[in-house]
C-alpha positions as CSV (number, residue, x, y, z in Angstrom):
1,X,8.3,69.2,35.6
2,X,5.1,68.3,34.0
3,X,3.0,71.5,33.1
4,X,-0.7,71.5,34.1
5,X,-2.3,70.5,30.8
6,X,0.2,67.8,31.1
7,X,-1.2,66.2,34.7
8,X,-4.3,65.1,33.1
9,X,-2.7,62.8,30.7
10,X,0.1,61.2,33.1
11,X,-2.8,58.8,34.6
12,X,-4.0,57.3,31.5
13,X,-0.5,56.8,29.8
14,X,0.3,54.9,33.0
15,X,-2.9,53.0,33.4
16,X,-2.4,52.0,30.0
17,X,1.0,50.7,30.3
18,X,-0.3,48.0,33.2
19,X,-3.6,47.4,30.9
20,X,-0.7,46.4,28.0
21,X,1.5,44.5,30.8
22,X,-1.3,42.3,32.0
23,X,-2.6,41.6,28.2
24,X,0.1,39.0,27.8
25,X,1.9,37.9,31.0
26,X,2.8,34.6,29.9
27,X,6.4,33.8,30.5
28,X,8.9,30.9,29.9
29,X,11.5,29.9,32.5
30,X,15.1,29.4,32.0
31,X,15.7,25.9,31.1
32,X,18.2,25.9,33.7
33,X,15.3,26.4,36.8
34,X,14.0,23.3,35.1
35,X,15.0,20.9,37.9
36,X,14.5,23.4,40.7
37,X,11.1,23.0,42.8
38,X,8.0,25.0,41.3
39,X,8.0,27.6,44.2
40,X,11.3,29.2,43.9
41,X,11.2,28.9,39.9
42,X,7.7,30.7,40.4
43,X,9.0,33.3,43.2
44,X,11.9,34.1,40.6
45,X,9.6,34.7,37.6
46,X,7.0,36.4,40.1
47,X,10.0,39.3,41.0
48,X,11.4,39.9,37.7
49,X,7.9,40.7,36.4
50,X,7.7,43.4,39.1
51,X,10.9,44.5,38.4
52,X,9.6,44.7,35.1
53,X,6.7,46.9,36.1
54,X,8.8,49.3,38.3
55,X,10.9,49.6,35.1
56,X,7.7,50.5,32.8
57,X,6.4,52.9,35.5
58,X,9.8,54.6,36.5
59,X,9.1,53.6,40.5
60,X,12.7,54.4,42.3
61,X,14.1,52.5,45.0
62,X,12.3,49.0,44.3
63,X,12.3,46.3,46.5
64,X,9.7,43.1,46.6
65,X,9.4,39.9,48.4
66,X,7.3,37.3,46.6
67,X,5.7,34.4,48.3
68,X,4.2,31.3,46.4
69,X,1.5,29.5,47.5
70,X,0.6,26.1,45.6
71,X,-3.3,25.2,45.3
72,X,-3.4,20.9,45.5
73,X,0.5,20.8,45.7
74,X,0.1,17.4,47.5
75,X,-0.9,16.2,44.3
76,X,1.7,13.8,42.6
77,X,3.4,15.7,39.5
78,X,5.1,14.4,36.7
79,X,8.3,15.8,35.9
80,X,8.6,18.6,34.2
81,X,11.3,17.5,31.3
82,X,10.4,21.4,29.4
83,X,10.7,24.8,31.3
84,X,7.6,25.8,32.7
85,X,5.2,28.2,31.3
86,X,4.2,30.6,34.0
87,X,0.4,33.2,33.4
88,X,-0.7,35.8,35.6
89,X,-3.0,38.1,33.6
90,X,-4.1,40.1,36.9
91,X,-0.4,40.9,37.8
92,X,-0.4,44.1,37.0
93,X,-3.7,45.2,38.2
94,X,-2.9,44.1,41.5
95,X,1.0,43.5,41.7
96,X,1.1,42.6,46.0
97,X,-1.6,39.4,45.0
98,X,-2.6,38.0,42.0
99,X,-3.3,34.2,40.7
100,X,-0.9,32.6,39.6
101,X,-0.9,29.6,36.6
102,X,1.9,27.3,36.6
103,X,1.8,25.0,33.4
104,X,4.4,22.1,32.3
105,X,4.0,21.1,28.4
106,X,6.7,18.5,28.4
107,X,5.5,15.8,25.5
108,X,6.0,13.1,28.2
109,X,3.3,14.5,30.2
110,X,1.8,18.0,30.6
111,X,0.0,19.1,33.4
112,X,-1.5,22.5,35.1
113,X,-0.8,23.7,38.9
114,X,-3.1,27.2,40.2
115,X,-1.6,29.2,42.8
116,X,-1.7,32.7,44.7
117,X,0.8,35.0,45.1
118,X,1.3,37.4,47.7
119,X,4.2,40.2,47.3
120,X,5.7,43.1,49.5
121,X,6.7,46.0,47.7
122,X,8.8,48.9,49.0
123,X,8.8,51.4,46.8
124,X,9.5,55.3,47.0
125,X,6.3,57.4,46.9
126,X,5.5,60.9,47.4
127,X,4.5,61.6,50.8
128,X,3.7,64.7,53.3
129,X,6.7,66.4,54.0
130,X,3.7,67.7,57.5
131,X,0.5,68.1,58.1
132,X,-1.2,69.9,55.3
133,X,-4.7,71.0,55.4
134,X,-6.7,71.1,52.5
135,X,-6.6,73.4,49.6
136,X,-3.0,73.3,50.4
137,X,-0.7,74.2,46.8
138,X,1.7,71.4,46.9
139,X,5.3,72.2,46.2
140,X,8.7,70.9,46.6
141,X,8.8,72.0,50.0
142,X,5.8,70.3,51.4
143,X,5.8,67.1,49.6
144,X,9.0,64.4,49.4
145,X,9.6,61.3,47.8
146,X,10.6,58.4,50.4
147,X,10.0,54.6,50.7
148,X,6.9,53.2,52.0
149,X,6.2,49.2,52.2
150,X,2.7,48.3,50.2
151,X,1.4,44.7,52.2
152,X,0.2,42.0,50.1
153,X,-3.4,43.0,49.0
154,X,-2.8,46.9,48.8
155,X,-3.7,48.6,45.4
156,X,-0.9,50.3,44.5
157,X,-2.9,53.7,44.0
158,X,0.3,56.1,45.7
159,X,1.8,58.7,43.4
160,X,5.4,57.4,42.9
161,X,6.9,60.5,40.8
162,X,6.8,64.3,42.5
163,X,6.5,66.0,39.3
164,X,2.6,64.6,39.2
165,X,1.9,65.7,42.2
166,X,3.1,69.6,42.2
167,X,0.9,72.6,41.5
168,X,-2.1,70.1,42.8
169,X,-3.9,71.3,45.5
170,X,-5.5,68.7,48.5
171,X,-9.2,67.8,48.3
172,X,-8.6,66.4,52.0
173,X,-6.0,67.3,54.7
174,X,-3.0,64.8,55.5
175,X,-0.8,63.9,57.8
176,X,2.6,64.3,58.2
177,X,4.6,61.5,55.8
178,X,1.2,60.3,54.6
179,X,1.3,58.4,50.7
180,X,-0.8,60.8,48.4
181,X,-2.7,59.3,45.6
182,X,-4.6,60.5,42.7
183,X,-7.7,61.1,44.2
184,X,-6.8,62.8,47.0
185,X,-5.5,65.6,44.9
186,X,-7.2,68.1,42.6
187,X,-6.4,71.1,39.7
188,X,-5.6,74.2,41.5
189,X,-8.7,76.7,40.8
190,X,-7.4,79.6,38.6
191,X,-11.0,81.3,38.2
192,X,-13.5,82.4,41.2
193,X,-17.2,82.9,41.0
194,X,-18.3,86.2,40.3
195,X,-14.6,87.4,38.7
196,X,-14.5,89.5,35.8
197,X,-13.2,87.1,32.9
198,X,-12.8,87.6,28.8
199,X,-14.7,85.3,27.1
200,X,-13.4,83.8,23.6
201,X,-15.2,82.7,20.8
202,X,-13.3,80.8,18.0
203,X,-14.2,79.7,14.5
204,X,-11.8,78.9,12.3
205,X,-9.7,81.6,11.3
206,X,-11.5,84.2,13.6
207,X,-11.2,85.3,17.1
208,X,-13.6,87.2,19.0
209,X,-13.3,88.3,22.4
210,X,-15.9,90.1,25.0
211,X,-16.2,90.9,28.5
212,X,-18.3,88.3,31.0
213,X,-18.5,86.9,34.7
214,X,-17.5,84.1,35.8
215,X,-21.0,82.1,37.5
216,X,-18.7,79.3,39.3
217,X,-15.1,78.9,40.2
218,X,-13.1,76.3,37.7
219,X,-9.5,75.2,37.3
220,X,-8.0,75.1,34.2
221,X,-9.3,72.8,31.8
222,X,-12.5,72.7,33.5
223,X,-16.0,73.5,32.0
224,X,-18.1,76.1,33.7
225,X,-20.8,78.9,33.4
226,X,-20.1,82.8,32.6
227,X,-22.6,85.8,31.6
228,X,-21.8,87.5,28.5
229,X,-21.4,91.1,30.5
230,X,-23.0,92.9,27.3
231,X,-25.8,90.9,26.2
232,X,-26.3,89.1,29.5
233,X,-26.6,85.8,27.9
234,X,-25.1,82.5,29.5
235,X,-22.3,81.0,28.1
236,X,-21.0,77.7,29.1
237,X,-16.9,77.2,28.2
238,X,-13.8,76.3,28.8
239,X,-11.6,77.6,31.5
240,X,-8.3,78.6,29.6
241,X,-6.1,80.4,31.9
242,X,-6.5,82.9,34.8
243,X,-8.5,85.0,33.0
244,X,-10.0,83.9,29.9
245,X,-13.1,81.4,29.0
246,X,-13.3,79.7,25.7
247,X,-16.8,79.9,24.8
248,X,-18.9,76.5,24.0
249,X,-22.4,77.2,24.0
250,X,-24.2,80.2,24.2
251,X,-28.0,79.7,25.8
């Protein structure tokens, strides 16, 4: 299970995964498609990229049905005597559509076909085990992984793993067996307005603690306002834990 401080770094090692993916989509084909038509050589390559993705991301219980469609394919070809070079920068952005660059390099006579893709992904996601209103703690029993089908078009934006979502709490109720996503979920609040809180100041080798109040609530992580309960002064800092502050700035 991921720990708390852990939940803030899942998002940006996954988002930079696809930003490294999409960088250099830009695929050969067997040599053995080579005399196939372009739209099932293009539907192949299309599904083992996403493949590829699911494996990248760790998304269970992947399934995906690709369709091709050709811009100008009425347009007379030559053929292709080399495998074809397929590009889709935007894949992993938007994996369920994306443009699609179909190129032939063959020294007899190269040429470049555009097209648009449009995929169905199934994929296992963490839902809504019920109803949950929010503030709701989420925990392994109100939350369950179980395949849902993304239509071509939909950002893939569900959480896919149930360790990222547990200990979250809901910024919005849900229904029952409803897809969570990132930004429907939120730190749970360990400090409350007005609580009696230790506030720590550290530099360098030295550690100094004091008594204060917490001005506004904060989950951990988070930067709020507390009163130095002795001199009265306001000190803005970092929420540590359920009970202590670590000081930035005093005003």
């Amino acid at each position: 299970m991921l720990s708390i401080e852990g939940k803030h770094l899942f998002r940006f090692i996954r988002t930079a995964g696809y930003a490294l993916l999409g960088s250099f989509i830009v695929v050969f084909v067997n040599p053995a498609w080579a005399a196939s038509p372009i739209e099932p050589q293009a539907t192949r390559w299309v599904e083992q990229q996403i493949q590829l993705i699911g494996q990248q991301q760790g998304w269970q219980s992947l399934q995906s049905k690709a369709s091709v469609e050709l811009f100008n394919a009425n347009n007379r070809l030559s053929s292709c005597n080399t495998p074809l070079v397929f590009s889709a920068p935007l894949l992993a952005q938007s994996p369920t559509r994306f443009p699609l660059v179909i190129s032939c390099n063959s020294p007899s006579g190269s040429w470049k076909m555009r097209a648009q893709v449009n995929v169905e992904i199934r994929v296992a996601a963490v839902v809504a085990v019920t109803a949950l209103p929010v503030g709701t703690l989420l925990t392994t029993d109100n939350i369950q992984l179980i395949p849902v089908t993304l239509k071509p078009g939909t950002r893939i934006r569900v959480m896919t793993h149930t360790d990222d979502a547990l200990q979250m709490t809901l910024k919005r109720a849900v229904s029952a067996g409803q897809p969570l996503t990132p930004l429907l979920l939120d730190m749970p609040k360990v400090i409350s307005r007005n609580q009696a809180v230790t506030l720590v100041i550290q530099q360098e080798d030295l550690e100094l603690t004091t008594g204060g109040v917490a001005l506004q609530n904060g989950s951990k992580g988070a930067t709020i306002r507390v009163k130095n309960s002795g001199s009265g002064r306001v000190v803005s800092g970092t929420v540590m834990d359920a009970q202590r502050v670590l000081v930035h700035v005093i005003e």
